[in-house]
RODO-2510 file (C-alpha; in nm, 4 decimals, decimal comma):
residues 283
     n   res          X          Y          Z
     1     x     1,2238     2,6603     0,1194
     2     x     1,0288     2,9977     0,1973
     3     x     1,0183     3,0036     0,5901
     4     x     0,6449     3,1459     0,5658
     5     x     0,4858     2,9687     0,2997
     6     x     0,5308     2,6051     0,2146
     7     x     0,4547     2,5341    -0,1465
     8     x     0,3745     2,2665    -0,3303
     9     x     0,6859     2,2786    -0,5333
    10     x     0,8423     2,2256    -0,2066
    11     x     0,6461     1,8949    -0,0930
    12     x     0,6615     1,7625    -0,4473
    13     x     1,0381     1,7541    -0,4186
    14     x     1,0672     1,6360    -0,1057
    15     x     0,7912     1,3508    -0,1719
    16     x     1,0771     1,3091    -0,5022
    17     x     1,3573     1,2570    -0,2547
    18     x     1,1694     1,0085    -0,0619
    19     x     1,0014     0,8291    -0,3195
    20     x     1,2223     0,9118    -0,6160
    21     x     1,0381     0,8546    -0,9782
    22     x     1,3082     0,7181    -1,1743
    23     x     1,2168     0,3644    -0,9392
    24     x     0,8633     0,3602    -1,0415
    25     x     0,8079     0,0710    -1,2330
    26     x     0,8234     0,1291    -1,6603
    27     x     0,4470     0,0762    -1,6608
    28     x     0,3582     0,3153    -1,3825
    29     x     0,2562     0,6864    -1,3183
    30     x     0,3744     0,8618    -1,0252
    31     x     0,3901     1,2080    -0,9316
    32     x     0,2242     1,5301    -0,9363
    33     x    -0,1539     1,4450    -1,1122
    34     x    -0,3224     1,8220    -1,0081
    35     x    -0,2190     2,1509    -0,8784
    36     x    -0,0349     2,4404    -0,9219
    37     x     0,3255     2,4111    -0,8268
    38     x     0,3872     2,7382    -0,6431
    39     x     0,0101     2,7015    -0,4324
    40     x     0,0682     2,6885    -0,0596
    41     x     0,0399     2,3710     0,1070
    42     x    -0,0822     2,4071     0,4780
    43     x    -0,2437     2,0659     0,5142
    44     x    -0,1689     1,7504     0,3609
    45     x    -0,4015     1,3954     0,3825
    46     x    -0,2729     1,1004     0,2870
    47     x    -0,4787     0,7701     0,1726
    48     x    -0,4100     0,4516    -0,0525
    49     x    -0,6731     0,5199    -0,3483
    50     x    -0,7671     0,8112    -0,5067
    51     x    -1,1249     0,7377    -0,4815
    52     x    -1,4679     0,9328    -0,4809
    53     x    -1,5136     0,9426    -0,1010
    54     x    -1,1545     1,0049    -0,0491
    55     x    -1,1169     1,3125    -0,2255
    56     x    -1,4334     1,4852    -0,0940
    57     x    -1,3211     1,4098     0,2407
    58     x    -1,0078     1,5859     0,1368
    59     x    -1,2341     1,9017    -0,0219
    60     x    -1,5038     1,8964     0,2961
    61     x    -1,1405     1,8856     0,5436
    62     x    -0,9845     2,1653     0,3578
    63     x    -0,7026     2,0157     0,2564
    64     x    -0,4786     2,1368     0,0072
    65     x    -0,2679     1,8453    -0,1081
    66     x    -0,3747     1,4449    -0,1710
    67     x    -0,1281     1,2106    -0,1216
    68     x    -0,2273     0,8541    -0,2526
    69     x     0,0005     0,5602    -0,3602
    70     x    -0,2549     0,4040    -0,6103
    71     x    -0,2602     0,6615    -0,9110
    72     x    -0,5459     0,8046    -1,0559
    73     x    -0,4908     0,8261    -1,4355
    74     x    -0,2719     0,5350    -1,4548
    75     x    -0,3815     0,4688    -1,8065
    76     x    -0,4538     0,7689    -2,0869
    77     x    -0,7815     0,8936    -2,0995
    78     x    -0,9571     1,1109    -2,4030
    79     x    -1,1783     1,3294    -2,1915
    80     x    -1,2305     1,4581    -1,8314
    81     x    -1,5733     1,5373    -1,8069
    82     x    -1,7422     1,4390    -1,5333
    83     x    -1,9661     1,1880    -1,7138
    84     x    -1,6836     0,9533    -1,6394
    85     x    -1,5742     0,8027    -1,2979
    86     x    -1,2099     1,0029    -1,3890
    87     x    -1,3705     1,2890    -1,4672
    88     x    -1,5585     1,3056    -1,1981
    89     x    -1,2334     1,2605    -0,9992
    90     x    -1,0566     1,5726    -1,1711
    91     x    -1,2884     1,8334    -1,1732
    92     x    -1,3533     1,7487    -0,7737
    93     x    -0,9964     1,8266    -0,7366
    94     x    -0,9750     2,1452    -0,9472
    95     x    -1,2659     2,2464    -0,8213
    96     x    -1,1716     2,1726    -0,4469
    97     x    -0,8461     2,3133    -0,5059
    98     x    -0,6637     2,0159    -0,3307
    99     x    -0,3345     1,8903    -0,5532
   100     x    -0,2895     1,5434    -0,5874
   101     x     0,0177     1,3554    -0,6086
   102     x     0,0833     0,9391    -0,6274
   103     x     0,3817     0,7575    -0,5054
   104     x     0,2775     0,3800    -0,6431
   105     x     0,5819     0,1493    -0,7079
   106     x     0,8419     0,3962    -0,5888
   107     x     0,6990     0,4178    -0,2833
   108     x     0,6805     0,0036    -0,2879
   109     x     1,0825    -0,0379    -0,3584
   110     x     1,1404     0,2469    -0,1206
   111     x     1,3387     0,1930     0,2294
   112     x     1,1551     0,2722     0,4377
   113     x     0,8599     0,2234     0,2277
   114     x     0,5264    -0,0296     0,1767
   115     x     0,6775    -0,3125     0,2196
   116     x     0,9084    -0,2169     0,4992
   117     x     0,5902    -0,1062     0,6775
   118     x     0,4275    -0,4495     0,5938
   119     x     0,7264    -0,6268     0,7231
   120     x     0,7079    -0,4569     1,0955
   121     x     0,3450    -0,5083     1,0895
   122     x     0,4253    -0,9231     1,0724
   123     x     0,6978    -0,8621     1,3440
   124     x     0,9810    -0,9771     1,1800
   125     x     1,3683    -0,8893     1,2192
   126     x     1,6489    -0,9337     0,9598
   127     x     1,4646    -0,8041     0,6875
   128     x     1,6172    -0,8358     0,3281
   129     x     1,4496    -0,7561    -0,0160
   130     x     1,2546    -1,0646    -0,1425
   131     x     1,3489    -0,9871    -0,5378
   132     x     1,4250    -0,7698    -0,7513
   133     x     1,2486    -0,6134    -1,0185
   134     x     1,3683    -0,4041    -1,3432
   135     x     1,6781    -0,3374    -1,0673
   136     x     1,4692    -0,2214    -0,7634
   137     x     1,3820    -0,4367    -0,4408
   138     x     1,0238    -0,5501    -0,4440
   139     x     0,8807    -0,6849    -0,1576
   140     x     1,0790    -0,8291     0,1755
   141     x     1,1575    -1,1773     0,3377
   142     x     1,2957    -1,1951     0,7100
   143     x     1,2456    -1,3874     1,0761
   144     x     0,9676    -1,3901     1,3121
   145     x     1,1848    -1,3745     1,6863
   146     x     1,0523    -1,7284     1,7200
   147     x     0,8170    -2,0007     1,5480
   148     x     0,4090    -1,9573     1,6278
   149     x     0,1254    -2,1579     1,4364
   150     x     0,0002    -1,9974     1,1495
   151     x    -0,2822    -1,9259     1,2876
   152     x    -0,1300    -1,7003     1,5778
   153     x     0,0575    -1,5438     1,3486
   154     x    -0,1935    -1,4639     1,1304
   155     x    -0,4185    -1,3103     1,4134
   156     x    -0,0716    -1,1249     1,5211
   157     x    -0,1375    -0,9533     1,1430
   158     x    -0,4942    -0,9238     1,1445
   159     x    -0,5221    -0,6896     1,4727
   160     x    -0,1749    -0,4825     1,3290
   161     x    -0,3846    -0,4379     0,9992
   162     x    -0,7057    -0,1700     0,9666
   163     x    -1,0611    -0,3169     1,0046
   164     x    -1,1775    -0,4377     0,6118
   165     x    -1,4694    -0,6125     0,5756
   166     x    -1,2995    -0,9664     0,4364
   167     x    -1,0317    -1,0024     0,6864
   168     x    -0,7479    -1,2409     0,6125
   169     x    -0,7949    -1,5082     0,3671
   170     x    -0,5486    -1,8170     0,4922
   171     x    -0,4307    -2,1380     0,2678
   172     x    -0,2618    -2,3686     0,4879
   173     x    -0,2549    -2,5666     0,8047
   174     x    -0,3837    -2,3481     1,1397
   175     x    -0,1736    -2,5662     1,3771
   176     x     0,1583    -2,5704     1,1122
   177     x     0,4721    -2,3415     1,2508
   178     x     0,5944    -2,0434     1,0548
   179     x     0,8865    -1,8413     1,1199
   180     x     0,9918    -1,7448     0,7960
   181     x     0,7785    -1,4727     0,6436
   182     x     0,7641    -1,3294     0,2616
   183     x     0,5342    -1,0179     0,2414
   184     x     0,4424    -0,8010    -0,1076
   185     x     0,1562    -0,4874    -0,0767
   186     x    -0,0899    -0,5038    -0,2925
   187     x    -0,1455    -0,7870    -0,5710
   188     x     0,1459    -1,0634    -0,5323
   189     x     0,0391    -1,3778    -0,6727
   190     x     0,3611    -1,3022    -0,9601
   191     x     0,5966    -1,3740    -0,6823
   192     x     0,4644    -1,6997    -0,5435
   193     x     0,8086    -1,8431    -0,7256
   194     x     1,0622    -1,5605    -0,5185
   195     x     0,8968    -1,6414    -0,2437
   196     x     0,9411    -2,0031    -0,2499
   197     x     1,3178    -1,9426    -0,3160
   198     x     1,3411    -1,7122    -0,0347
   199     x     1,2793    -1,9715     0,2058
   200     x     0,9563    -1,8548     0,3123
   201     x     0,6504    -2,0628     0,5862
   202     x     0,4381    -1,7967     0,4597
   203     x     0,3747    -1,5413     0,2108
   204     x     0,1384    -1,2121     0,2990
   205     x     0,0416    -1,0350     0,0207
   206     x    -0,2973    -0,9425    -0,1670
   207     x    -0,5501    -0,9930    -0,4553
   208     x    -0,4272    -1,4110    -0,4836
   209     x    -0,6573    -1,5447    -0,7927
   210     x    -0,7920    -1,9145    -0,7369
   211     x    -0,6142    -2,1069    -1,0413
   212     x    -0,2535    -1,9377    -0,9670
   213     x    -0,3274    -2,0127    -0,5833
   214     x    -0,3905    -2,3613    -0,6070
   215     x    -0,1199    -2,3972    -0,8615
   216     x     0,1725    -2,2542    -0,5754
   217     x     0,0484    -2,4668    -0,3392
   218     x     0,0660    -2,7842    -0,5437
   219     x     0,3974    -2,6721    -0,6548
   220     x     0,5542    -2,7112    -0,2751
   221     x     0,7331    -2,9829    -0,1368
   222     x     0,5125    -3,1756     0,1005
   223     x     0,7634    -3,2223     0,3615
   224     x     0,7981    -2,7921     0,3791
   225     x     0,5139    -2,6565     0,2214
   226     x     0,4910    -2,2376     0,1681
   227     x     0,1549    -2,1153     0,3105
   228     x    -0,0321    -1,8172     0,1693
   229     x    -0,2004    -1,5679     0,3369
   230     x    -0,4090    -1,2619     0,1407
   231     x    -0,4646    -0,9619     0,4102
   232     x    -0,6605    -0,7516     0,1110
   233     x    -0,4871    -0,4819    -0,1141
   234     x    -0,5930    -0,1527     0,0382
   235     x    -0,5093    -0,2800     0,4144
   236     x    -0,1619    -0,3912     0,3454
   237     x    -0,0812    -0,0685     0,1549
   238     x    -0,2730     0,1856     0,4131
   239     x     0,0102     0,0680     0,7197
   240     x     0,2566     0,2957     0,5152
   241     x     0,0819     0,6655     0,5135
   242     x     0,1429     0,7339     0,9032
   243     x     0,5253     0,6954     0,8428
   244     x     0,5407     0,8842     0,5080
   245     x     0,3268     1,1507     0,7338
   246     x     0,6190     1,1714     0,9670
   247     x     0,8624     1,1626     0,7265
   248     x     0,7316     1,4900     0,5609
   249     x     0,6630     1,6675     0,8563
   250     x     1,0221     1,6128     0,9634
   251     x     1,1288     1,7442     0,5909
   252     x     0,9391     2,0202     0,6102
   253     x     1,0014     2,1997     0,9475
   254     x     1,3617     2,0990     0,8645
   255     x     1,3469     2,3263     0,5848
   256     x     1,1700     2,6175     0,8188
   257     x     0,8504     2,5479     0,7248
   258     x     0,5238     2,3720     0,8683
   259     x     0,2389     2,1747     0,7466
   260     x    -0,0103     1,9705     0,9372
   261     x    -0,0792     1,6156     0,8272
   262     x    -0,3402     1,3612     0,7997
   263     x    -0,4299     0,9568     0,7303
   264     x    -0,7146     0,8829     0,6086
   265     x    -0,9017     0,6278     0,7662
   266     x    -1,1921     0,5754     0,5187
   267     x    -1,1791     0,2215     0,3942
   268     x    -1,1860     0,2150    -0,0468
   269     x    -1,1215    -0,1633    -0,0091
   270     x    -1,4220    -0,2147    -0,2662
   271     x    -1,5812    -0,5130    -0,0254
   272     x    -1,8400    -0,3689     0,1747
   273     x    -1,9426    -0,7308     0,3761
   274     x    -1,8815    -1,0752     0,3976
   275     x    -2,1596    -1,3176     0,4085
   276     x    -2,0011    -1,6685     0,5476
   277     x    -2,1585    -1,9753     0,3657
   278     x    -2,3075    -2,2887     0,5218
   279     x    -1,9889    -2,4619     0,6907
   280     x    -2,1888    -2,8012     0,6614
   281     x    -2,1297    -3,0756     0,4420
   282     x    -2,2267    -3,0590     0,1087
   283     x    -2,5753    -3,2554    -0,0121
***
């Protein structure tokens, strides 16, 4: 690495190192999206979606690299004018001249990565991969130090998470004991089953639909039920950007060079407020 300049080459393959492609998931699309490789990086933001507000707060900040884990052109698209939302997105970026590059999956099976990040945010110790998928470790299973209610433990989790709107959706008993926790970023109501093997009081993850909800609950055993808890997709994924931050800083001024760094804290969870209903009994 050029001990004056920092380029965007240079990020990109460290980001690579840390997050390498080839564990993406066969469906995904990580990487670099925008940007020229051999344009100097000086500062970096990172956030969880590649969203409207999040990219002209990187273009207003002067920024000249966007890290996100969600992807923005996950799926092919025919045009990028800015009559679409995507298009929109683009020319912002060219325009703006801020890069972007996505670190989705790879960043999920990572160590350290989402999940591990997730994981210290419940507090727990001996932390394993909760199962594997297409031969990388999704998500993570380990030990609270000692047994709380479920509801302690899932206030313990709501004040390590950033403010959303919804909060924490819970399915189970308040007063119940948990010690065993199974945690997935981001949508995890596929895993309800690895979870259940692994042993797990309680499984964090996101995005849980009603009918596959109610279905893992009526699935447990009575006697040592699994309880579900869904902390919202963007707020389980955002705990990871301060340590990829670090990481790269670290990486770079290793390599004689020097960029500054920053996490964004604007909220793209798409719930803007909750509106509780009447609690009473129903006429």
């Amino acid at each position: 690495m050029n001990n004056s300049t920092t380029t965007l080459a240079d990020v990109t393959r460290i980001l690579d190192g840390f997050y390498p492609p080839s564990t993406a998931q066969s469906w995904d699309a990580v990487g670099l999206v925008t940007g020229d490789p051999e344009q100097p990086i000086e500062r970096v933001m990172f956030a969880v979606d590649p969203a409207m507000s999040v990219i002209d707060e990187a273009v207003t900040g002067g920024y000249d690299l966007l890290v996100t884990h969600h992807p923005l052109l996950m799926r092919g698209v025919k045009s990028v004018a800015t009559t679409s939302g995507k298009g929109r997105a683009v020319t912002a970026l060219v325009v703006g001249d801020v890069a972007l590059y996505a670190a989705h999956t790879n960043a999920d099976v990572a160590t350290p990565g989402v999940n591990d990040a997730l994981a210290a945010a419940c507090g727990l110790q001996d932390v394993e991969p909760l199962v594997e998928s297409e031969g990388q470790p999704l998500g993570r299973v380990g030990e609270l130090p000692q047994s709380m209610t479920l509801r302690a433990f899932c206030e313990r989790l709501a004040a390590a998470l950033p403010p959303a709107p919804v909060g924490l959706r819970v399915s189970g008993e308040a007063e119940a004991s948990v010690q065993r926790v199974a945690v997935l970023g981001g949508a995890g109501d596929g895993e309800f089953g690895a979870a259940r093997r692994a042993g797990a009081d309680v499984y964090v993850t996101a995005d849980l639909r009603h009918h596959p909800a109610i279905e893992a609950r009526e699935e447990d055993d009575p006697a040592a039920p699994m309880f579900l808890v869904d902390a919202g997709h963007w707020a389980t994924e955002w705990l990871w950007l301060q340590h990829a931050c670090e990481r790269l800083v670290k990486a770079v001024r290793e390599s004689g060079g020097d960029i500054e760094v920053h996490v964004s804290t604007t909220c793209t969870d798409p719930w803007n407020f909750l509106v509780p209903t009447n609690e009473g009994e129903m006429q």
